[in-house]
C-alpha positions in Angstrom: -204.2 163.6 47.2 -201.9 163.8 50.0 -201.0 167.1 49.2 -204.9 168.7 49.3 -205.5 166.8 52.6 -202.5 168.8 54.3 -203.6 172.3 52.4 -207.4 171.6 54.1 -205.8 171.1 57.6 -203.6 174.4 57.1 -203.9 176.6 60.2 -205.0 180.1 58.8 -203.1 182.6 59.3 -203.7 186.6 58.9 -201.9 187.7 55.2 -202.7 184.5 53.5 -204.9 184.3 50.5 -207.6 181.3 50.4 -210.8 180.9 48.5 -213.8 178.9 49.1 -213.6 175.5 48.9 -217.2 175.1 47.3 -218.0 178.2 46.2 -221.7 179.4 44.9 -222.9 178.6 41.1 -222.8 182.2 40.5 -219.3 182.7 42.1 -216.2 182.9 40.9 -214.5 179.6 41.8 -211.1 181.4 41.1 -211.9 184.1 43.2 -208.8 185.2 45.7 -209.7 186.2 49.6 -207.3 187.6 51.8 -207.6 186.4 55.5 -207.9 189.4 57.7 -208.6 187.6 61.1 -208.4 184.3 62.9 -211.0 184.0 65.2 -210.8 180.1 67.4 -213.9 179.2 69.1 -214.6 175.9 70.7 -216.9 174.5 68.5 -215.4 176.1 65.4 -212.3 178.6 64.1 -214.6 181.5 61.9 -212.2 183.6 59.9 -212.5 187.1 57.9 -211.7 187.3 54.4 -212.2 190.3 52.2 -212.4 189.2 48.1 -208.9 190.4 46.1 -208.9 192.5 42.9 -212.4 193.7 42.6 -211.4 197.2 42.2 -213.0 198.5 45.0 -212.3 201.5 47.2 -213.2 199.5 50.5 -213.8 195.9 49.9 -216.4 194.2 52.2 -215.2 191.7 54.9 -217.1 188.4 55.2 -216.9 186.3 57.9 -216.7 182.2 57.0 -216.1 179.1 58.7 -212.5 177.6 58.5 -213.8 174.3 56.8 -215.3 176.5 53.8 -211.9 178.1 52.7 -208.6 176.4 50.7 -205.4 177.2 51.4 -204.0 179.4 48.0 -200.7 181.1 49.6 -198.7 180.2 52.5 -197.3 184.0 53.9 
């Protein structure tokens, strides 16, 4: 328990891979993100991911709070 608390309170860094904490019911819960930017507001810290191995020439960048993602991989 210890463990998940600390990977929740990570500080995101650009080059690590995440994925959502609770994802969609038509989402892949497995599904890998890379973090792109870091972007610290006041009220919040929104970050970009783009989604990992989906094949795709240019993958789409999304742009999620910081409380929505899991730490996967520390770079």
């Amino acid at each position: 328990m210890l463990n998940s608390a600390l990977i929740l309170m990570s500080v995101f860094k650009i080059g690590q891979v995440v994925r959502f904490l609770k994802p969609f019911p038509d989402e892949d819960p497995q599904q890998p993100y890379l973090v792109k930017e870091v972007k610290n507001g006041q009220e919040s810290t929104r970050i970009d991911i783009s989604p990992l191995n989906l094949g795709l020439a240019f993958p789409p960048v999304y742009t999620v709070r910081s409380t929505e993602l899991i730490l996967v991989e520390q770079v």
